[in-house]
N, C-alpha and C positions, 0 to 999 in steps of 0.2 A: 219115532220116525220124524225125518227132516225136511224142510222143505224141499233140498236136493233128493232124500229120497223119494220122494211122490214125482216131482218131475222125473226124475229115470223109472219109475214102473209105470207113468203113462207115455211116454216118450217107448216103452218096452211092448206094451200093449197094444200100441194105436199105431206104432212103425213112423208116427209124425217128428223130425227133429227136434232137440231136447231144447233148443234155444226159443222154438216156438212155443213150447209146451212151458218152460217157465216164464218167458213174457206172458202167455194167458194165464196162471196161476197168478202171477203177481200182479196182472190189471184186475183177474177178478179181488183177490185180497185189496187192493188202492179200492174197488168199487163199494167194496164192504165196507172200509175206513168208511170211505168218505160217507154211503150215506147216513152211517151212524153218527158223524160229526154234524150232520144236521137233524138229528132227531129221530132219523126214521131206523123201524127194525128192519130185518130183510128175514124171509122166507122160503127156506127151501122146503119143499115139500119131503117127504121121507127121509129127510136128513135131522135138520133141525132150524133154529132160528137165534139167529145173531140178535139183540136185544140191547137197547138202553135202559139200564135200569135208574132212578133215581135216589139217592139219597138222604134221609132227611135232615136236618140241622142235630147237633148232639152235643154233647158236653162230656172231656173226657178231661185226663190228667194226667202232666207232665211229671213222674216220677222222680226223674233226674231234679226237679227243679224244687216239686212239689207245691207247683202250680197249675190251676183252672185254666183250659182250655175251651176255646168254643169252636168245633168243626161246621162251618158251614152247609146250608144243603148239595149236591153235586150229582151228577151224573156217572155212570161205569158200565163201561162194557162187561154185556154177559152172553153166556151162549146156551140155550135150551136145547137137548136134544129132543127126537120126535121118539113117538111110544117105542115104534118099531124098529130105530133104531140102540133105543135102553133095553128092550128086550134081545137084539141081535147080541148085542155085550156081555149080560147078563147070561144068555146060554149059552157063550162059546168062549168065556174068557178061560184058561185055564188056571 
């Protein structure tokens, strides 16, 4: 599913114009960005939760080269779902 598709099945649903529906989809998605670029998680309650996770410092190696790398620590977007909605998927996926 597409971003375009969610904005047309709520835009189908809610009988609200489709131009509103994805300006609000995409200010909420801009509000996630952003408060994850400052550290913070967000919380939807029976959905899930948008997450900063950190990374720690590592040591890997460039094949090609067959050279020592050192990957810095760093941050990454993750996304948790909530229980009830791993079990919604879990029962109904075919």
């Amino acid at each position: 599913m597409t971003k375009a598709d969610i904005v047309n099945e709520i835009a189908k649903k809610t009988g609200i114009e489709k131009v509103t529906v994805q300006r609000t989809v995409e200010e909420f998605m801009d509000s996630v960005k952003d408060s994850m670029v400052d550290g913070n998680n967000v919380y939807l309650r029976g959905f899930g939760s948008f997450i900063v996770k950190k990374r720690a410092k590592k040591t890997a190696r460039n094949i090609s080269r067959n050279t020592t790398i050192i990957i810095p620590e760093h941050f990454i977007p993750a996304f948790k779902p909530s229980k009830s909605f791993i079990n919604k998927v879990k029962n109904n996926v075919k």
